[in-house]
N, C-alpha and C positions, 0 to 999 in steps of 0.2 A: 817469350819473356814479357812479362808486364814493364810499366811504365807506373812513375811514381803514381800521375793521378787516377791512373786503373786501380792500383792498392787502394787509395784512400778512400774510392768510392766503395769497395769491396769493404774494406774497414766500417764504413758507416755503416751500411747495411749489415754485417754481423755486429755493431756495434747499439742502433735500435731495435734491432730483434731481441725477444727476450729482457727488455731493459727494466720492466716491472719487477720478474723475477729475481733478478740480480740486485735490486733496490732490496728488497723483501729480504735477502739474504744475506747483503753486505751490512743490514739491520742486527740479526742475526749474529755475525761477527759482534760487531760492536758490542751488542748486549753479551755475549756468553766471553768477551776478554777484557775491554774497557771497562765500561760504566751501567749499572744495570739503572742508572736515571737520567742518565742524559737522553730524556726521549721525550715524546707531544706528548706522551700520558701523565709522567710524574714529574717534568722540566718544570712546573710553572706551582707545585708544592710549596705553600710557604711553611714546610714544618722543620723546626730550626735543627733537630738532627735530621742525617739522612742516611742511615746505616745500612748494608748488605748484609743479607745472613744468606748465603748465597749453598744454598742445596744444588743447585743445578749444575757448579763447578765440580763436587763430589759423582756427582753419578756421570759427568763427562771421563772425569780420571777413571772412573773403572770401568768402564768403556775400550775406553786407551788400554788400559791393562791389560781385559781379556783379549783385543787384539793382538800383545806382543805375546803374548803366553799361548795363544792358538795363530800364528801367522796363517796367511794363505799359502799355500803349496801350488807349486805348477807341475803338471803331471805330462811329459809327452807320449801320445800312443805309436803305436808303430803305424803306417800305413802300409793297405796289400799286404808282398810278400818284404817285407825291409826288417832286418832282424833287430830284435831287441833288444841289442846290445844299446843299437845305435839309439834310443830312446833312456835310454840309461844314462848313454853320454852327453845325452840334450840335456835331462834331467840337472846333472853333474856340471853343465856349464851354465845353466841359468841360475845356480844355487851361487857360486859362482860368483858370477857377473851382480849380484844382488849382497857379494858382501864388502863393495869398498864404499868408503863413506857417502859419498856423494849419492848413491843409490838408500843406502840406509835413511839417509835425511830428507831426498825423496819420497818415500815410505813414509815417514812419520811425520813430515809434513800433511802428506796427504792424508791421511789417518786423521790427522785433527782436526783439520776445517772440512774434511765430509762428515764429521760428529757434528760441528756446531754449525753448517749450514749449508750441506747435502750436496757438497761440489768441494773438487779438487782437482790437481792435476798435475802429470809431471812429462816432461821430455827425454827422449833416447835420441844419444848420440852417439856416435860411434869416433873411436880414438885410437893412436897409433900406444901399442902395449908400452915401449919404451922410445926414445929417440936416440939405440944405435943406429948409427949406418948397414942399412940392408937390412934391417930387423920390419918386414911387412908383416906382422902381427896387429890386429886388432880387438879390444875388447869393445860390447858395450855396455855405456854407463847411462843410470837416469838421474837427470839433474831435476830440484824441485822447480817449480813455476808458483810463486810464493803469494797470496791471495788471488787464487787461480778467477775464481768467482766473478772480482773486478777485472780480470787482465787479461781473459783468456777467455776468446770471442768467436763461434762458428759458424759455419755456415750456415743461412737459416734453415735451408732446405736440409739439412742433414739430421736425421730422424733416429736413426740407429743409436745403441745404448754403445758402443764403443766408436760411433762416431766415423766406420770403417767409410761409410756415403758419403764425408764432405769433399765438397772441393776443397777449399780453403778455411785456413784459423791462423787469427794474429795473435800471437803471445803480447803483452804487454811488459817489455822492462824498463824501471825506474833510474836514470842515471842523476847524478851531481855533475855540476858544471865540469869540473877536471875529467870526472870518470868521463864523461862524455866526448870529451878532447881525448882522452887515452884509446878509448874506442874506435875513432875516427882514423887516429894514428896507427892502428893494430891493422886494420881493416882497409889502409891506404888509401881514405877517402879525400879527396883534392879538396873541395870544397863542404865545410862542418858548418856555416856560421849558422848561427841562430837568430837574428835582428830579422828575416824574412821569413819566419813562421806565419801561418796563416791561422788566424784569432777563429775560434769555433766557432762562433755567431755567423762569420763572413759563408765561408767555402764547405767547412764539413764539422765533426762532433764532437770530437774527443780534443781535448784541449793537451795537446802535445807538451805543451810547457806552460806551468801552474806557478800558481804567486811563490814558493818556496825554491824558486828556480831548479827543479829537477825535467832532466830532459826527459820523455819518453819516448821510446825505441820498440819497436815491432819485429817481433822475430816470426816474419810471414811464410808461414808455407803454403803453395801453391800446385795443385797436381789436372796434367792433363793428360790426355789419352794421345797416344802416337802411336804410329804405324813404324815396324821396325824390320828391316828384311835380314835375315838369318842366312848363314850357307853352312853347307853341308858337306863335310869331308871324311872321307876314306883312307887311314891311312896306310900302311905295308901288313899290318898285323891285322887288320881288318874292324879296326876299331874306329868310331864313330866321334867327330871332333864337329859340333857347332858351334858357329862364330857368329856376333853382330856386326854387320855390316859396316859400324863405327870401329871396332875394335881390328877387321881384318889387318888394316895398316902394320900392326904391331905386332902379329903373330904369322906375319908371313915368313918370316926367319923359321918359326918352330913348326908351319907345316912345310917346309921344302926338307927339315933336317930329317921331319919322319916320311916323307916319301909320301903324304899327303895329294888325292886326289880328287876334283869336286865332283859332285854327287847331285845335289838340288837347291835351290833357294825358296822360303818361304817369306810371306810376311805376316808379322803377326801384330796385335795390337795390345800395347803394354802403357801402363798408368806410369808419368814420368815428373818426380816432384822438385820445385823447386825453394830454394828457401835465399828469403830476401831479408836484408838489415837495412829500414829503414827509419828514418825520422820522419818531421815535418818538411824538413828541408828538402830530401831527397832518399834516393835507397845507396847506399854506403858501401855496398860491400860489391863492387864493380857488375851491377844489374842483374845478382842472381847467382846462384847457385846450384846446380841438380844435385841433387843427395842420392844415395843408395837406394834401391828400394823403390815398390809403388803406393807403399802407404805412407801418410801423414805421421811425422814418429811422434804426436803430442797423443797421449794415455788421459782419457778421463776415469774420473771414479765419481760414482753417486752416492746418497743416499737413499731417502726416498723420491722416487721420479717417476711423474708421467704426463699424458701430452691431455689438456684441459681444450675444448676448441682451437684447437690449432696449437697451443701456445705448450711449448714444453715449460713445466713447473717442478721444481725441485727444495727439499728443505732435509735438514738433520734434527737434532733432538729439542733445536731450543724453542723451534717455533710455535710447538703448543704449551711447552710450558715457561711460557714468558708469561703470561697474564698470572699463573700462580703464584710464580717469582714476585711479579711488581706488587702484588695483595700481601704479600708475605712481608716483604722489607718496606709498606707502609706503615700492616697493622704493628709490628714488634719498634718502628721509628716512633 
Protein backbone atom coordinates (compact mmCIF):
# COMPACT_ATOMS: atom_id res chain seq x y z
CA UNK A 1 0.00 0.00 0.00
CA UNK A 2 1.26 3.60 -0.67
CA UNK A 3 1.40 6.34 1.70
CA UNK A 4 -0.30 9.76 0.97
CA UNK A 5 3.18 11.35 0.17
CA UNK A 6 4.34 8.27 -1.98
CA UNK A 7 1.13 9.26 -4.41
CA UNK A 8 2.01 12.82 -4.47
CA UNK A 9 5.33 12.31 -5.49
CA UNK A 10 4.17 9.76 -8.08
CA UNK A 11 1.43 12.46 -9.07
CA UNK A 12 4.26 15.15 -9.86
CA UNK A 13 6.26 13.05 -11.87
CA UNK A 14 3.31 11.78 -14.18
CA UNK A 15 2.10 15.32 -13.65
CA UNK A 16 5.62 17.01 -15.45
CA UNK A 17 5.95 14.58 -17.73
CA UNK A 18 4.39 15.49 -20.92
CA UNK A 19 3.23 18.92 -19.64
CA UNK A 20 4.16 20.70 -22.90
CA UNK A 21 1.91 18.47 -24.74
CA UNK A 22 -0.87 18.78 -22.66
CA UNK A 23 -0.48 22.72 -22.68
CA UNK A 24 -0.57 22.36 -26.80
CA UNK A 25 -3.68 20.51 -26.44
CA UNK A 26 -5.69 21.90 -23.71
CA UNK A 27 -4.98 25.06 -26.34
CA UNK A 28 -6.74 23.03 -28.68
CA UNK A 29 -9.75 22.47 -26.54
CA UNK A 30 -10.16 26.03 -26.01
CA UNK A 31 -9.90 27.13 -29.52
CA UNK A 32 -12.15 24.33 -31.20
CA UNK A 33 -15.15 25.13 -28.04
CA UNK A 34 -14.66 28.39 -26.35
CA UNK A 35 -13.16 31.31 -28.08
CA UNK A 36 -11.24 30.94 -31.47
CA UNK A 37 -9.50 34.71 -30.09
CA UNK A 38 -8.81 34.60 -26.98
CA UNK A 39 -5.13 33.57 -27.74
CA UNK A 40 -1.18 35.50 -27.99
CA UNK A 41 -2.03 35.77 -31.67
CA UNK A 42 -5.23 37.74 -32.11
CA UNK A 43 -5.91 38.71 -28.10
CA UNK A 44 -4.17 42.09 -28.65
CA UNK A 45 -6.36 42.91 -32.29
CA UNK A 46 -7.63 46.31 -31.93
CA UNK A 47 -10.33 45.59 -34.66
CA UNK A 48 -13.68 46.71 -33.32
CA UNK A 49 -15.62 43.57 -34.67
CA UNK A 50 -14.33 40.30 -34.01
CA UNK A 51 -16.51 37.60 -35.59
CA UNK A 52 -16.08 33.63 -35.98
CA UNK A 53 -16.95 32.12 -39.26
CA UNK A 54 -15.90 29.09 -37.88
CA UNK A 55 -15.59 26.04 -40.72
CA UNK A 56 -13.62 23.92 -38.34
CA UNK A 57 -16.79 23.39 -35.94
CA UNK A 58 -18.53 21.85 -39.31
CA UNK A 59 -16.05 19.48 -40.25
CA UNK A 60 -15.66 18.41 -36.34
CA UNK A 61 -19.56 17.55 -36.48
CA UNK A 62 -19.19 15.28 -39.30
CA UNK A 63 -16.54 13.82 -37.95
CA UNK A 64 -18.71 12.98 -34.91
CA UNK A 65 -21.19 11.80 -37.40
CA UNK A 66 -19.28 9.34 -39.33
CA UNK A 67 -18.21 7.82 -36.10
CA UNK A 68 -21.91 7.22 -34.76
CA UNK A 69 -23.03 5.77 -38.11
CA UNK A 70 -19.80 3.43 -38.47
CA UNK A 71 -19.04 2.60 -34.52
CA UNK A 72 -16.31 0.42 -33.76
CA UNK A 73 -17.06 -3.23 -33.27
CA UNK A 74 -15.38 -5.68 -30.82
CA UNK A 75 -14.95 -8.91 -32.33
CA UNK A 76 -13.83 -11.96 -29.73
CA UNK A 77 -11.88 -14.81 -31.50
CA UNK A 78 -12.02 -18.18 -30.09
CA UNK A 79 -8.61 -19.43 -28.72
CA UNK A 80 -7.00 -23.09 -29.37
CA UNK A 81 -9.73 -25.62 -29.22
CA UNK A 82 -12.69 -23.16 -27.14
CA UNK A 83 -15.81 -23.30 -29.33
CA UNK A 84 -17.35 -20.59 -30.88
CA UNK A 85 -20.30 -20.27 -29.37
CA UNK A 86 -18.43 -19.15 -26.48
CA UNK A 87 -16.94 -15.89 -28.67
CA UNK A 88 -20.43 -15.29 -29.73
CA UNK A 89 -21.39 -14.88 -26.16
CA UNK A 90 -18.47 -12.55 -25.48
CA UNK A 91 -19.36 -10.77 -28.55
CA UNK A 92 -23.21 -10.56 -27.21
CA UNK A 93 -22.10 -9.20 -23.71
CA UNK A 94 -19.78 -6.69 -24.59
CA UNK A 95 -22.56 -5.21 -27.09
CA UNK A 96 -24.20 -5.45 -24.04
CA UNK A 97 -22.45 -3.86 -21.33
CA UNK A 98 -21.75 -0.77 -24.00
CA UNK A 99 -25.57 -0.11 -24.07
CA UNK A 100 -26.41 1.62 -20.70
CA UNK A 101 -25.87 5.19 -20.50
CA UNK A 102 -23.12 5.84 -18.53
CA UNK A 103 -21.03 3.74 -21.29
CA UNK A 104 -22.77 5.65 -24.14
CA UNK A 105 -21.64 8.96 -22.66
CA UNK A 106 -18.23 7.53 -22.18
CA UNK A 107 -18.06 6.99 -25.87
CA UNK A 108 -19.14 10.22 -26.89
CA UNK A 109 -17.32 12.03 -24.71
CA UNK A 110 -14.39 10.48 -25.83
CA UNK A 111 -15.16 10.68 -29.57
CA UNK A 112 -15.00 14.50 -29.10
CA UNK A 113 -12.09 15.57 -27.37
CA UNK A 114 -9.95 12.97 -29.40
CA UNK A 115 -11.37 15.04 -32.51
CA UNK A 116 -10.36 18.22 -31.17
CA UNK A 117 -7.18 17.49 -29.45
CA UNK A 118 -6.12 13.72 -29.94
CA UNK A 119 -6.61 12.48 -26.29
CA UNK A 120 -9.41 11.03 -24.32
CA UNK A 121 -10.30 8.64 -21.92
CA UNK A 122 -12.70 6.76 -19.99
CA UNK A 123 -12.75 4.17 -16.85
CA UNK A 124 -14.35 0.54 -16.22
CA UNK A 125 -15.84 -0.40 -13.19
CA UNK A 126 -17.39 -3.08 -12.32
CA UNK A 127 -21.03 -2.92 -10.35
CA UNK A 128 -23.40 -5.19 -8.59
CA UNK A 129 -26.29 -5.93 -11.56
CA UNK A 130 -29.04 -5.10 -8.90
CA UNK A 131 -29.01 -4.63 -5.02
CA UNK A 132 -31.37 -7.70 -4.11
CA UNK A 133 -30.17 -9.75 -1.33
CA UNK A 134 -28.09 -12.72 -2.80
CA UNK A 135 -28.22 -11.25 -6.36
CA UNK A 136 -23.97 -11.71 -6.94
CA UNK A 137 -24.31 -10.56 -10.47
CA UNK A 138 -22.13 -8.08 -11.99
CA UNK A 139 -22.06 -5.91 -15.01
CA UNK A 140 -19.27 -3.64 -16.30
CA UNK A 141 -19.76 -0.10 -16.94
CA UNK A 142 -17.39 2.91 -18.47
CA UNK A 143 -17.74 5.88 -16.85
CA UNK A 144 -16.28 9.16 -18.82
CA UNK A 145 -13.07 11.03 -17.37
CA UNK A 146 -14.26 14.46 -18.71
CA UNK A 147 -11.25 16.67 -20.02
CA UNK A 148 -9.13 13.58 -19.90
CA UNK A 149 -6.12 15.66 -21.58
CA UNK A 150 -5.97 17.91 -18.18
CA UNK A 151 -6.76 15.16 -15.67
CA UNK A 152 -5.63 12.20 -16.58
CA UNK A 153 -1.76 11.63 -16.00
CA UNK A 154 0.74 8.41 -16.65
CA UNK A 155 3.23 6.93 -16.01
CA UNK A 156 6.04 8.38 -17.78
CA UNK A 157 7.79 5.29 -18.45
CA UNK A 158 4.68 3.87 -20.04
CA UNK A 159 5.17 3.70 -23.87
CA UNK A 160 2.48 1.42 -25.20
CA UNK A 161 -0.64 2.90 -27.18
CA UNK A 162 -3.16 1.26 -24.67
CA UNK A 163 -0.91 2.03 -21.93
CA UNK A 164 -1.06 -2.02 -20.92
CA UNK A 165 3.06 -1.05 -19.27
CA UNK A 166 2.08 1.65 -16.65
CA UNK A 167 2.54 1.30 -13.24
CA UNK A 168 0.41 3.94 -12.33
CA UNK A 169 -2.31 6.88 -13.46
CA UNK A 170 -4.12 9.60 -11.43
CA UNK A 171 -7.50 10.36 -12.69
CA UNK A 172 -8.17 13.91 -11.73
CA UNK A 173 -11.83 14.76 -10.37
CA UNK A 174 -13.15 18.19 -9.80
CA UNK A 175 -15.30 18.59 -6.52
CA UNK A 176 -17.45 21.84 -4.91
CA UNK A 177 -17.07 22.45 -1.50
CA UNK A 178 -20.43 20.30 -0.33
CA UNK A 179 -19.75 17.61 -3.13
CA UNK A 180 -16.44 17.14 -1.46
CA UNK A 181 -17.97 16.80 2.09
CA UNK A 182 -20.40 14.31 0.64
CA UNK A 183 -17.59 12.36 -0.68
CA UNK A 184 -15.61 12.15 2.45
CA UNK A 185 -19.02 10.98 4.14
CA UNK A 186 -19.71 8.19 1.54
CA UNK A 187 -16.25 6.95 1.73
CA UNK A 188 -16.06 7.21 5.78
CA UNK A 189 -13.21 9.46 5.83
CA UNK A 190 -12.53 10.74 9.60
CA UNK A 191 -10.63 13.52 8.82
CA UNK A 192 -11.74 15.90 5.29
CA UNK A 193 -10.57 19.48 6.28
CA UNK A 194 -9.05 21.43 3.70
CA UNK A 195 -7.31 24.59 5.78
CA UNK A 196 -3.88 22.20 5.61
CA UNK A 197 -3.51 21.72 1.87
CA UNK A 198 -0.14 22.14 0.87
CA UNK A 199 0.13 25.43 -1.80
CA UNK A 200 1.96 24.07 -5.16
CA UNK A 201 4.88 26.35 -5.05
CA UNK A 202 5.81 24.90 -1.37
CA UNK A 203 5.88 20.65 -1.59
CA UNK A 204 4.55 19.51 -5.06
CA UNK A 205 2.47 20.74 -8.45
CA UNK A 206 -0.79 20.54 -9.12
CA UNK A 207 -2.70 22.93 -7.06
CA UNK A 208 -5.34 20.63 -5.26
CA UNK A 209 -7.58 23.51 -4.57
CA UNK A 210 -7.91 26.67 -7.07
CA UNK A 211 -9.33 30.30 -6.31
CA UNK A 212 -13.05 29.03 -7.38
CA UNK A 213 -12.87 26.60 -4.30
CA UNK A 214 -13.24 23.30 -6.15
CA UNK A 215 -11.65 20.42 -4.42
CA UNK A 216 -9.42 17.96 -6.55
CA UNK A 217 -9.55 14.29 -5.80
CA UNK A 218 -7.38 11.67 -7.56
CA UNK A 219 -8.74 8.48 -8.42
CA UNK A 220 -5.23 6.63 -8.23
CA UNK A 221 -4.45 3.52 -9.48
CA UNK A 222 -1.59 1.66 -8.51
CA UNK A 223 -0.45 -2.00 -9.64
CA UNK A 224 2.33 -4.15 -8.49
CA UNK A 225 3.67 -7.61 -9.19
CA UNK A 226 3.03 -10.37 -6.18
CA UNK A 227 3.91 -13.74 -5.72
CA UNK A 228 0.77 -15.79 -4.94
CA UNK A 229 0.75 -19.59 -4.04
CA UNK A 230 -2.11 -21.63 -5.57
CA UNK A 231 -3.08 -25.29 -4.33
CA UNK A 232 -4.21 -27.95 -6.14
CA UNK A 233 -7.08 -30.16 -5.49
CA UNK A 234 -8.55 -33.54 -6.60
CA UNK A 235 -11.85 -34.04 -6.03
CA UNK A 236 -14.19 -37.63 -5.77
CA UNK A 237 -14.95 -37.28 -9.54
CA UNK A 238 -11.57 -36.52 -10.57
CA UNK A 239 -11.85 -33.08 -11.33
CA UNK A 240 -9.30 -30.39 -10.71
CA UNK A 241 -10.18 -27.41 -8.15
CA UNK A 242 -7.40 -24.50 -7.87
CA UNK A 243 -7.54 -22.22 -5.11
CA UNK A 244 -5.42 -18.88 -3.84
CA UNK A 245 -3.89 -19.24 -1.03
CA UNK A 246 -6.00 -16.06 0.13
CA UNK A 247 -9.23 -17.54 -0.72
CA UNK A 248 -8.45 -21.33 0.79
CA UNK A 249 -10.26 -19.98 4.21
CA UNK A 250 -13.55 -19.71 2.47
CA UNK A 251 -13.81 -22.70 0.44
CA UNK A 252 -12.87 -25.11 2.81
CA UNK A 253 -16.48 -26.00 3.47
CA UNK A 254 -16.83 -26.87 -0.44
CA UNK A 255 -13.76 -28.95 -0.71
CA UNK A 256 -14.54 -31.23 2.31
CA UNK A 257 -18.35 -31.53 0.86
CA UNK A 258 -16.77 -32.74 -2.49
CA UNK A 259 -14.36 -35.02 -1.03
CA UNK A 260 -11.54 -32.81 -2.19
CA UNK A 261 -7.85 -34.01 -1.93
CA UNK A 262 -4.43 -31.99 -2.30
CA UNK A 263 -2.44 -32.48 -5.03
CA UNK A 264 0.36 -29.54 -5.36
CA UNK A 265 1.03 -25.89 -4.56
CA UNK A 266 2.53 -23.62 -6.89
CA UNK A 267 3.47 -19.99 -6.75
CA UNK A 268 2.97 -17.92 -9.29
CA UNK A 269 3.43 -14.22 -10.02
CA UNK A 270 0.34 -11.86 -10.78
CA UNK A 271 0.08 -7.98 -11.30
CA UNK A 272 -2.20 -6.68 -8.27
CA UNK A 273 -4.03 -3.09 -8.51
CA UNK A 274 -4.88 -0.89 -6.17
CA UNK A 275 -6.98 2.15 -6.32
CA UNK A 276 -6.69 5.05 -3.93
CA UNK A 277 -9.27 8.25 -3.27
CA UNK A 278 -7.23 10.70 -2.41
CA UNK A 279 -6.90 14.62 -1.74
CA UNK A 280 -4.46 17.09 -0.69
CA UNK A 281 -5.07 16.24 2.65
CA UNK A 282 -4.90 12.66 2.64
CA UNK A 283 -6.21 9.23 0.72
CA UNK A 284 -9.97 8.94 1.88
CA UNK A 285 -10.96 5.79 1.15
CA UNK A 286 -9.29 3.82 4.19
CA UNK A 287 -5.55 3.45 2.40
CA UNK A 288 -6.50 1.67 -0.69
CA UNK A 289 -8.34 -0.63 -2.35
CA UNK A 290 -7.41 -3.90 -4.60
CA UNK A 291 -9.66 -3.98 -7.47
CA UNK A 292 -10.37 -7.02 -9.83
CA UNK A 293 -8.04 -7.65 -12.28
CA UNK A 294 -4.21 -7.02 -13.15
CA UNK A 295 -4.79 -4.24 -15.34
CA UNK A 296 -5.24 -0.54 -14.92
CA UNK A 297 -9.10 -0.24 -15.77
CA UNK A 298 -8.40 3.66 -17.18
CA UNK A 299 -8.99 3.13 -21.44
CA UNK A 300 -7.10 5.64 -23.55
CA UNK A 301 -7.95 6.66 -26.93
CA UNK A 302 -5.66 8.71 -29.42
CA UNK A 303 -5.71 10.61 -32.22
CA UNK A 304 -2.73 11.28 -33.88
CA UNK A 305 0.33 10.05 -31.64
CA UNK A 306 3.85 9.50 -31.56
CA UNK A 307 6.92 9.55 -29.41
CA UNK A 308 9.26 12.78 -30.82
CA UNK A 309 12.74 12.35 -28.66
CA UNK A 310 11.58 10.84 -25.84
CA UNK A 311 8.59 12.82 -25.40
CA UNK A 312 5.19 11.14 -26.46
CA UNK A 313 3.17 14.07 -28.70
CA UNK A 314 -0.34 13.80 -29.48
CA UNK A 315 -3.00 16.24 -31.44
CA UNK A 316 -6.56 15.90 -33.24
CA UNK A 317 -7.83 18.01 -36.19
CA UNK A 318 -7.57 21.43 -34.77
CA UNK A 319 -3.90 21.82 -34.46
CA UNK A 320 -3.09 22.53 -38.10
CA UNK A 321 -5.94 24.15 -38.87
CA UNK A 322 -5.84 26.84 -36.27
CA UNK A 323 -3.57 29.26 -38.26
CA UNK A 324 -6.39 28.96 -41.33
CA UNK A 325 -9.16 29.60 -38.85
CA UNK A 326 -7.40 32.77 -37.06
CA UNK A 327 -6.58 34.24 -41.16
CA UNK A 328 -10.04 33.53 -41.86
CA UNK A 329 -12.13 35.37 -38.99
CA UNK A 330 -9.53 38.24 -39.31
CA UNK A 331 -9.68 38.70 -43.00
CA UNK A 332 -13.80 38.41 -43.24
CA UNK A 333 -13.60 40.89 -39.34
Amino acid sequence: MLTHDQLLEMHDKAYNSGYNTRLKAADDMMFAWITQWDDTYLSESDLGYRGEFNILRKAMRQITTDLISNPIQVDFDPVDETDDSAADLLDGMYRADMRNNTSQEAKKNANQEVIACGYAAWELRNEYKTNKQGDERQVIKRYPLYEANNNVMWDPNAQLLDKSDAKFVSCLVAYSEDGYKDLCEELGADDCGQSSFAMPEISYTFPWVDEVKKVYVTRFFHRVKKKVKYFTYVDMFNEEITIAEHELSDKEDELASRGAEFVSEKKITKWQVTKYIASGEGILNNGGEVIPGEHIPVIPQYGERQFVEGEEHYEGIVRLAKDPQRLRNFQLS
